[in-house]
C-alpha positions, 0 to 999 in steps of 0.5 A, a space after each residue: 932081354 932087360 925089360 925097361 919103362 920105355 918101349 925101345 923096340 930093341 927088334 926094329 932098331 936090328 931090322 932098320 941096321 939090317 934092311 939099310 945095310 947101315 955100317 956106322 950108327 949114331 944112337 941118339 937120347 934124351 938125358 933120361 934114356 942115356 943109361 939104355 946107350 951101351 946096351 942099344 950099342 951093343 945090340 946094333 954091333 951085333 946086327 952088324 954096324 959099328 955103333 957110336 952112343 952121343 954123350 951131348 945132351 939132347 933136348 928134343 927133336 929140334 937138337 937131331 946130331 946131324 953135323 956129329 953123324 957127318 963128322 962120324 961118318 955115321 951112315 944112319 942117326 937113330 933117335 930116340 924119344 921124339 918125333 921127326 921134326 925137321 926135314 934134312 936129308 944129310 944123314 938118314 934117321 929112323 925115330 923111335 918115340 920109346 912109348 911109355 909102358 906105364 898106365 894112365 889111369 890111376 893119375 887121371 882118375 886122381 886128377 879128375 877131383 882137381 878138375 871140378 870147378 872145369 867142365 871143357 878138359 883140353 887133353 894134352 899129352 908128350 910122344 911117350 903117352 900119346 898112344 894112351 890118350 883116348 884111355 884118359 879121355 874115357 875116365 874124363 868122359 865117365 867123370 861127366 867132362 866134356 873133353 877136346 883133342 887138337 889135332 893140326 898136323 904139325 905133330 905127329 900124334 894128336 894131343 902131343 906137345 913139345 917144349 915149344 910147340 903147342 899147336 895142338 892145345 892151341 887149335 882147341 882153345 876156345 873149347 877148353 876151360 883148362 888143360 890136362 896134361 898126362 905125363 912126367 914132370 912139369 916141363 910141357 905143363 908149363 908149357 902149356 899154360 904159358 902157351 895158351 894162357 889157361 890153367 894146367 893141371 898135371 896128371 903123372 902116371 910115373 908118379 901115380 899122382 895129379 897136382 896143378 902147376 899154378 904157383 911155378 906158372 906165376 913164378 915164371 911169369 914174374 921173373 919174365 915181367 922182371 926181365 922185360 923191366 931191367 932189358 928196358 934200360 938195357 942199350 946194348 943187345 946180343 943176339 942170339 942164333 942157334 946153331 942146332 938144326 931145328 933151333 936156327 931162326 937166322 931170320 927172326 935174329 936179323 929182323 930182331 937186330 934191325 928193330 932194336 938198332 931202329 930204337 937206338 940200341 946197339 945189337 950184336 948177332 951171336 952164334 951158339 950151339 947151347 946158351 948157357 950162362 957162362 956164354 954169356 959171360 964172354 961178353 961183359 959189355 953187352 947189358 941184354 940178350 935176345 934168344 931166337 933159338 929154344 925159348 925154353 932156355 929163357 924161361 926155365 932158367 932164367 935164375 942161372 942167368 945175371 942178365 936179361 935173356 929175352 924170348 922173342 915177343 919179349 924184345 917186342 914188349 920192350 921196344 913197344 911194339 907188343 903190350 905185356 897182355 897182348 904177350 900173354 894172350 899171345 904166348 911166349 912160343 912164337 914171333 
């Protein structure tokens, strides 16, 4: 059997076909896992179910192909990469987090010179690494550093982040100088700082290598200070809904519209499944967007798009009801 990065627990995807009788099976990854889908596919056809690989794009567990399994007939979504986020009882679904098979100690322990000026290490980390966090937090307790691991219970793991959940770095924000994050890319480190408004520093156990996130952070924060500043001028808004099931915040879209109709703007409510550039395009006479689906959208790729697309608490600095500090103190993640 092919030996991957990840653990994808080939065993347990036959076991779950076999004790739920599952007949269709909707196999579920993230953009990285997606080359594994014919071989998972076939291994579930041979514990006797027809399998289906989703060639959407899935951003997270907030994007669960519920209405795709519905529409399959699919009898049992298996997902695979994050952890349950939402409750739905439409279609049954069996997660599987594919932990990383890769050590962490040679990116922390490259880390920790990055962190001498920091005495209070926040340790955060994603699904694929959580089962190794207390391995880091040795070597930083070797290194002398006082170390915190939030734990609230929204997610399951503790030191896990999402794209927008930062719940766990949140509830020991007080203790923490500055955050170390172990896993690949800067996507969730970002995140971080930009949720808690302290320093990030990334320790990459693909990579083999530690580095700190600053100069992208204050990138981001510039072009979001540009955007609140050009959807000032703006009188016309859409709002946008989001359709996927851990993305649709229809409340916080209608209290939105009537704040900004309040301040004398015209909204429009607008439903979409991906927002992406060319989306927005449709609507020429529109001059601003708010988004209250994945906030991400508007922060990561706010180049791609030639009009403002606010998260939020930003529709909130522009209509004067929070302070560009208050924002930052705050955070981006949430209403």
């Amino acid at each position: 059997m092919k030996t991957t990065i990840f653990n994808l627990e080939e065993k347990r995807l036959k076991e779950e076909i076999s004790k739920r009788r599952a007949k269709r099976v909707l196999i579920q990854l993230p953009e990285g896992l997606k080359t594994e889908g014919p071989r998972l596919a076939t291994i579930a056809e041979k514990a006797g179910a027809l399998a289906v690989v989703s060639a959407d794009p899935c951003y997270g567990a907030c994007d669960l192909a519920t209405l795709d399994a519905r529409s399959l007939d699919a009898d049992l979504i298996v997902h695979y990469g994050h952890t349950e986020m939402i409750e739905q009882k439409q279609v049954p679904t069996v997660y599987i987090e594919a932990k990383a098979r890769v050590n962490v100690k040679e990116a922390v322990k490259k880390a920790i010179p990055l962190l001498k000026h920091w005495n209070n290490i926040g340790l955060i980390t994603t699904v694929q690494h959580a089962h190794m966090i207390n391995e880091a937090r040795e070597l930083l307790l070797e290194a002398g550093k006082t170390v915190a691991i939030g734990d609230m219970g929204r997610l399951k793991h503790a030191g896990q982040v999402i794209g927008c959940d930062y719940s766990n770095a949140k509830s020991v924000l007080k203790d923490v100088e500055v955050f170390l994050f172990v896993g690949g890319g800067r996507f969730h480190a970002i995140g971080a700082t930009l949720a808690t408004a302290k320093p990030t520093i990334v320790a990459d156990p693909f990579e083999k290598r530690a580095y700190s996130i600053e100069k992208e952070v204050q990138k981001i924060i510039r072009q979001r200070w540009a955007s609140i500043r050009e959807a000032e001028k703006a009188k016309s808004f859409g709002v946008f809904v989001g359709l996927k099931p851990g993305q649709k915040r229809f409340d916080a879209a209608i209290e939105i519209k009537k704040k900004l109709e309040k301040n004398g703007r015209r909204a429009t409510l607008l439903a979409a499944r991906e927002i992406a550039p060319n989306v927005l395009m449709q609507f020429p006479d529109i001059e601003a967007f708010v988004n209250t689906a994945c906030p991400r959208v508007a922060l990561d790729e706010a180049s791609k798009f030639l009009k403002p697309v606010l998260t939020f608490n930003e529709a909130l600095v522009v209509l004067g009801e929070m302070d560009w500090e208050e924002l930052c103190r705050k955070g981006w993640f949430e209403s």
